[in-house]
C-alpha positions as CSV (number, residue, x, y, z in Angstrom):
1,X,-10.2,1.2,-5.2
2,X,-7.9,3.5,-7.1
3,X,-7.7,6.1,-4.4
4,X,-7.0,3.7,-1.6
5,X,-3.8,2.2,-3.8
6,X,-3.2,6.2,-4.7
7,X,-3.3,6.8,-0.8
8,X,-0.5,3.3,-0.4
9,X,1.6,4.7,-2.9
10,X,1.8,8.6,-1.6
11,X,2.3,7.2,1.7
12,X,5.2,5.2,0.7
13,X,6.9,7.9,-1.5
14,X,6.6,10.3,1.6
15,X,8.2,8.2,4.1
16,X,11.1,7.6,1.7
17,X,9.8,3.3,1.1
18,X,10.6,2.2,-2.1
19,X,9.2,-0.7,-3.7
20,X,11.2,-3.1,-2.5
21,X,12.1,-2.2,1.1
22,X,8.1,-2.3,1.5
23,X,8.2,-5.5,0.0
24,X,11.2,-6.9,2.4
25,X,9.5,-5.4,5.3
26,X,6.7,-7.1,4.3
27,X,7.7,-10.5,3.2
28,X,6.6,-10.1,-0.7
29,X,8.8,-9.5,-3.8
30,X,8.7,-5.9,-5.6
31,X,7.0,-7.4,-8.8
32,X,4.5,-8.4,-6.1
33,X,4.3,-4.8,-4.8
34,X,4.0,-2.8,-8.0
35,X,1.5,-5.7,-8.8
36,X,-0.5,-4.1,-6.3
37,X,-0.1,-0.6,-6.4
38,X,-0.8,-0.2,-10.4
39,X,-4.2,-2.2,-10.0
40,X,-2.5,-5.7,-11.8
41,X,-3.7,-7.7,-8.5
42,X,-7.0,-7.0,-6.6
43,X,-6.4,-5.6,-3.3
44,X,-7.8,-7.8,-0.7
45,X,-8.6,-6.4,2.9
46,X,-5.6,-8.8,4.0
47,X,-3.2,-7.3,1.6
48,X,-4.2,-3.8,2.5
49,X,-3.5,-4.3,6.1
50,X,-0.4,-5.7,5.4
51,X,1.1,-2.9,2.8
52,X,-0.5,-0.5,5.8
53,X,1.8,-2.3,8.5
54,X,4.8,-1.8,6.4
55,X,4.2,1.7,5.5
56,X,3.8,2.2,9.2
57,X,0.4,3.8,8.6
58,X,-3.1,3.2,9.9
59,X,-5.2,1.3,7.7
60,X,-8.8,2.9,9.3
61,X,-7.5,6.2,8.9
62,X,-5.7,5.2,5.5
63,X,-9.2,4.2,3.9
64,X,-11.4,6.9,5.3
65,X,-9.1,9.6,3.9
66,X,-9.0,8.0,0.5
67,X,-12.8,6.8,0.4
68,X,-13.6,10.8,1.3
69,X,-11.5,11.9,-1.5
């Protein structure tokens, strides 16, 4: 699970998304966002999809590239 949050939080760096826009775009506070990314709160598949869709990045392609890391 720590490469798929690795993969959230690379994605998010590169397209210039901090913590808190992601969490704005996506209707959740930054505590709520870090939360997720350091591995505080489990990542449900929900959750995933929803960082994924703010991020603006696929979620398939998202977890096959960090599950074949």
């Amino acid at each position: 699970m720590e490469a798929v949050r690795d993969a959230l939080r690379l994605a998010a760096t590169r397209k210039g998304i901090s913590q808190r826009e992601l969490g704005d775009r996506i209707g959740r506070s930054q505590p709520w966002v870090s939360h997720h990314f350091d591995g505080s709160y489990v990542l449900s598949v929900d959750d995933f999809i929803r960082i994924c869709g703010g991020i603006g990045i696929d979620p398939v392609h998202t977890l096959r590239a960090a599950l074949n890391k």
